[in-house]
C-alpha positions in Angstrom: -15.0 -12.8 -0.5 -11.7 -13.0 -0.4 -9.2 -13.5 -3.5 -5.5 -15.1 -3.4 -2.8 -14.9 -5.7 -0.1 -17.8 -4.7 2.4 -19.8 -6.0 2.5 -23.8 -5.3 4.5 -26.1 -6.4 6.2 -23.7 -8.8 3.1 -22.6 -10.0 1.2 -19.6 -10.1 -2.8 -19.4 -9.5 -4.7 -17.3 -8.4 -8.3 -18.5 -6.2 -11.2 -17.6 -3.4 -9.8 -18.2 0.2 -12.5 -19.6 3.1 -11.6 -20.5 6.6 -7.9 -20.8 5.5 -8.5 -22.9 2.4 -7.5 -21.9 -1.1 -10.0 -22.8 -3.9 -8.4 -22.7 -6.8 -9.7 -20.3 -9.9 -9.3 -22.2 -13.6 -6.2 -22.1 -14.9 -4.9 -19.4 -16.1 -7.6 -17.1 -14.8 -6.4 -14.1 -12.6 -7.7 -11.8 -10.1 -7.0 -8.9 -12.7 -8.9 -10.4 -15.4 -12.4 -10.8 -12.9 -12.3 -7.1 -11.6 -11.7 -6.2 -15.5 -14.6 -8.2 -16.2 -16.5 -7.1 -12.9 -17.3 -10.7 -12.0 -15.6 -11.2 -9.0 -18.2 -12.9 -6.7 -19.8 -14.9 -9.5 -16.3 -16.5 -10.3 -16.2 -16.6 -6.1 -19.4 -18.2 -5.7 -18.4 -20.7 -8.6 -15.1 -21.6 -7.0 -16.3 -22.2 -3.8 -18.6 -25.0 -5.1 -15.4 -27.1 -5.2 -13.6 -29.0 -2.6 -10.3 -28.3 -2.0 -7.6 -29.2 0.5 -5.0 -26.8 -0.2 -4.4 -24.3 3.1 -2.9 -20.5 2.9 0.1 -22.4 5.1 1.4 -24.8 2.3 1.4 -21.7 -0.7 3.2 -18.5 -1.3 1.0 -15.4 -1.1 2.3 -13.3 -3.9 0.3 -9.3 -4.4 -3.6 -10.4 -4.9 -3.2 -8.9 -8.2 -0.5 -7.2 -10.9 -2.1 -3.2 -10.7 -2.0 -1.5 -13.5 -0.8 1.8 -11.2 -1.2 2.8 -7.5 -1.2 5.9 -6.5 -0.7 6.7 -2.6 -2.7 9.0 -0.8 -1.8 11.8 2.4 -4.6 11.3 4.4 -4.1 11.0 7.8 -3.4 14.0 9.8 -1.4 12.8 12.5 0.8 11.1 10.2 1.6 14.3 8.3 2.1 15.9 11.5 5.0 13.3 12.5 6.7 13.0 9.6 6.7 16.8 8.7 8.7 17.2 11.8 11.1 14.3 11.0 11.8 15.3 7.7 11.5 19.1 7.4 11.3 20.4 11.1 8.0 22.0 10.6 6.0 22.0 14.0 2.8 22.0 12.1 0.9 20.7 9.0 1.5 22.6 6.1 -1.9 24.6 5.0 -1.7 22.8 0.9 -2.3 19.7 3.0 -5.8 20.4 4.1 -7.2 22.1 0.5 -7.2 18.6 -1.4 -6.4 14.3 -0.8 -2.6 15.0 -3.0 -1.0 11.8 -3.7 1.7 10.6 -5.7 2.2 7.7 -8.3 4.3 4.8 -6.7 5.8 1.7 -8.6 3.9 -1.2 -9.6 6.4 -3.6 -10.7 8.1 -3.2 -7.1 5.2 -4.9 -5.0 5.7 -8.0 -2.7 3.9 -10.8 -1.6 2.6 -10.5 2.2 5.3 -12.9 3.7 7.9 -12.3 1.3 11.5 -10.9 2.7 12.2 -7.3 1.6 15.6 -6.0 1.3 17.1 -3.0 2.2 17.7 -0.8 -1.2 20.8 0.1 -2.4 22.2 3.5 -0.5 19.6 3.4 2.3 20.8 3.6 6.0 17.0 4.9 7.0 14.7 2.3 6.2 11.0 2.7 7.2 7.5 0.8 6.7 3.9 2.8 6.6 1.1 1.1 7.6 -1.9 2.0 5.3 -5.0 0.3 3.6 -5.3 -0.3 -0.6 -8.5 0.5 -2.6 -8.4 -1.7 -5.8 -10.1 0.3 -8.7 -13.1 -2.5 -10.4 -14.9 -0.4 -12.7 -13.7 2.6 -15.2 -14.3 6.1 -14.6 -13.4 9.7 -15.3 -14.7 12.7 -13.7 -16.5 10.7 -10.7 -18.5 12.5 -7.9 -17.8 10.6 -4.5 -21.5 9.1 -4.5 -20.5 7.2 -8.0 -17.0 6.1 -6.9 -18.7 4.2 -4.5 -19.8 1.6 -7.3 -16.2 1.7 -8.8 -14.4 0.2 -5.4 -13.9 -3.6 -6.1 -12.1 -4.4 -2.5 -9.4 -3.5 0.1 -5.6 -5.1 0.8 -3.0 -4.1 3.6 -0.5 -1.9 1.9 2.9 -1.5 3.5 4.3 1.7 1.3 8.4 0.9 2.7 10.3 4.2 2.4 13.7 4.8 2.4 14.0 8.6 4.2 17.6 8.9 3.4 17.1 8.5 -0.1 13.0 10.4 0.4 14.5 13.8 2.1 17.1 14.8 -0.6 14.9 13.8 -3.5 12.1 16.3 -1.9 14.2 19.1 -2.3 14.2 19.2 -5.9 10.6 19.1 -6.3 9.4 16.7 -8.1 7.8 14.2 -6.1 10.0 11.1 -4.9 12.1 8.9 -6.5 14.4 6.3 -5.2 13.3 6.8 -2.0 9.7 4.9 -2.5 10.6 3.2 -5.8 11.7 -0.3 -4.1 9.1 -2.5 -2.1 5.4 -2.2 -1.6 3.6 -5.2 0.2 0.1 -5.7 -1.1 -2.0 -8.2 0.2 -2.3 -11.1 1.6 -5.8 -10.8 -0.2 -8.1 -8.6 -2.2 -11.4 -8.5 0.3 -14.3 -7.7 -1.5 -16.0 -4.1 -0.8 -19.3 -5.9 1.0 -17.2 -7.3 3.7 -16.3 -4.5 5.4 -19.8 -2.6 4.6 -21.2 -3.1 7.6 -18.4 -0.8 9.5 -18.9 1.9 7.6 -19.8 4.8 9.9 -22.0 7.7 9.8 -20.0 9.8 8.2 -19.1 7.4 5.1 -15.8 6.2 6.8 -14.7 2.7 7.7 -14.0 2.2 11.1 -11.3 -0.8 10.8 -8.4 -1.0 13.2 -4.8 -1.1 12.5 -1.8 -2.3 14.5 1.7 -2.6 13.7 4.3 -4.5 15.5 8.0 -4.7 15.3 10.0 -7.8 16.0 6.7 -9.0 17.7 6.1 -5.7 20.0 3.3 -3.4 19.3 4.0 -0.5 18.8 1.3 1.8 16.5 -2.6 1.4 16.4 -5.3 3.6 14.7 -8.3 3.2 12.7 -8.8 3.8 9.2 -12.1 6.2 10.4 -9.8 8.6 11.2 -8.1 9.2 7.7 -9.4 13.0 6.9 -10.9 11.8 3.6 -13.0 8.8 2.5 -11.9 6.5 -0.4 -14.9 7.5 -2.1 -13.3 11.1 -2.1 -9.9 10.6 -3.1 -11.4 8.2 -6.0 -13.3 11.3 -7.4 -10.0 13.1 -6.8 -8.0 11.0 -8.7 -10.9 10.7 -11.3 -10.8 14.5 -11.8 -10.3 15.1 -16.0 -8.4 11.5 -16.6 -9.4 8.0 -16.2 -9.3 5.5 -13.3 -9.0 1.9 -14.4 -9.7 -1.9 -12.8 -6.8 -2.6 -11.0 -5.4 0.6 -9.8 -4.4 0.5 -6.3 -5.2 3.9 -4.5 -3.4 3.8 -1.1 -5.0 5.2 2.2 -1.8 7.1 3.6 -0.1 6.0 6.7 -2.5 5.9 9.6 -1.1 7.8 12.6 2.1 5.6 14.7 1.9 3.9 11.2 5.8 4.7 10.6 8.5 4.9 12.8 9.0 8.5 10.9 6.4 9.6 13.5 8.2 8.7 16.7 11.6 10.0 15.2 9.6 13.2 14.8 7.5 13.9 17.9 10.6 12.2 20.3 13.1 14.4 18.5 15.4 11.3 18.2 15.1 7.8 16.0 13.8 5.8 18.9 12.5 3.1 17.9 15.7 3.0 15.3 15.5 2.7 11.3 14.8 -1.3 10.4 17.8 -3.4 9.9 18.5 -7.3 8.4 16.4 -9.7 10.7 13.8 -7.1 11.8 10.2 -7.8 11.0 7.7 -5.8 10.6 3.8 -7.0 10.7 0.9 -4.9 9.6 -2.8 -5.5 10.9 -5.8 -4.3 9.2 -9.2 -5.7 10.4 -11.2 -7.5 8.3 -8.5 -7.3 5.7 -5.8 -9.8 7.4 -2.1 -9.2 7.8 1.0 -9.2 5.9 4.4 -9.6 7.6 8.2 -9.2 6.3 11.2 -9.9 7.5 14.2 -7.8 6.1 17.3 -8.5 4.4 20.2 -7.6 3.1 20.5 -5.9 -0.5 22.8 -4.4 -2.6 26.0 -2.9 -1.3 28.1 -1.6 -4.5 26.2 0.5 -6.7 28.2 2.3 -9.5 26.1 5.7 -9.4 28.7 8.7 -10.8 27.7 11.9 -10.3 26.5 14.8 -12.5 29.1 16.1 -14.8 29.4 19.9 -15.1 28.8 21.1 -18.1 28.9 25.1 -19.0 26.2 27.4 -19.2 27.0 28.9 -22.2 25.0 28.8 -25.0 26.1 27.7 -28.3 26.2 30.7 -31.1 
């Protein structure tokens, strides 16, 4: 099944879409609430039993649901191979990368709806998207092997992690994870697609084989599969599970699939062709199965009063 959140008419709803028709949930009833309550197809199949007439085309898709964290992966190889060379000149993958699925914590409150217009962030000249695929967390659960964090995967979304990489290289070299630089947009959505839709292309070796395509101002120009991320969702779950808790909701991103980011062509041509996005580009993410999400970008801020450290001296006091 597929789950919407949308707003119509001023109004914010969330319901189960079919062949491009939204049925509407009760009032007041979210997408968060069923995966809390782990009755996602039962409030589906009780949805669906009423006709509706209201089409994806006349609503605003906002995120499928508010997470309560996400928490984006590394794990496509090529990706790290691009980028690496784009933002720290290093002509290979660095050994950490292969030992465990390292992510970082992103920003929840920053996430937008699947058509909405993104602007550029304040300070940011080198504006990027990353083309990747969401897990959404639907049961509780610490200290999960990979074989149980099966059971704990609600559904997928398109997730479009936008990175800023003049604000993402400086912040690096302080060492504490990014900042600024990945704290302004995500894109989630344009629905939460349960996990038994996309079942049936799981492959041998636990990994789903869905293609993704990005295009830019209607060109194509990057296409994988998620098959060839290095781990399985069901892996970095258990990762992310290790000594703390996991919780309904949380959004555990895929990494960028490689030619997901234009970080990658900078890196491999040794020049930023195609060029960082700009007002009026937009950028459209395909996954299969999941459906696409496409945003157009826009101006943002331009004076930002941001003062710089003062200098203080080293000296203790007595």
């Amino acid at each position: 099944m597929r789950f919407a959140t949308y707003e119509y008419r001023g109004e914010e709803r969330a319901g189960v879409v079919r062949d491009g028709v939204i049925h509407p949930l009760p009032e007041g009833v979210t997408v968060l609430d069923l995966v809390e309550r782990e009755v996602l197809h039962a409030a589906g199949v009780e949805a669906l039993q009423d006709p509706s007439e209201l089409t994806v085309e006349q609503v605003r898709l906002l995120p499928p649901l508010k997470p309560p964290s996400i928490r984006d992966f590394v794990g496509f190889e090529a990706h790290i191979e691009g980028v690496s060379k784009s933002l720290d000149g290093l002509e290979r993958v660095p050994e950490e990368w292969y030992r465990a699925p390292n992510f970082y914590f992103t920003n929840p409150h920053a996430a937008y709806g699947a058509h909405d217009d993104v602007p550029v962030p304040a300070g940011c000249s080198v504006l990027d998207f990353e083309l990747e695929v969401g897990a959404v967390v639907g049961r509780a659960g610490r200290d999960l092997t990979p074989g149980q964090a099966r059971e704990h995967i609600a559904g997928y979304l398109v997730f479009n992690d936008w990175s800023a990489r003049d604000l993402q290289k400086p912040e690096k070299n302080l060492g504490l994870g990014f900042s600024k630089g990945k704290d302004f947009a995500n894109t989630l959505g344009p629905f939460l697609v349960t996990a038994d839709e996309v079942e049936d292309r799981r492959d041998a070796d636990g990994f789903l084989d869905l293609e993704m395509t990005v295009t830019l101002n209607g060109e194509l120009i990057g296409r994988d599969t998620l098959a060839n991320c290095s781990w399985t969702f069901e892996e970095m779950l258990a990762y992310a599970a290790r000594d703390t808790w996991v919780r309904p909701g949380d959004v555990l991103g895929s990494g960028t699939c490689g030619w997901g980011a234009l970080a990658e062509f900078w890196g491999r041509l040794g020049e930023r062709t195609p060029p960082p996005l700009a007002p009026g580009d937009e950028v459209t993410l395909d996954v299969e199965r999941l459906g696409r999400v496409s945003n157009r970008i826009v101006p943002g801020r331009t004076e930002v009063y941001l003062p710089r450290a003062r200098k203080r001296g080293r000296t203790p006091r007595p």
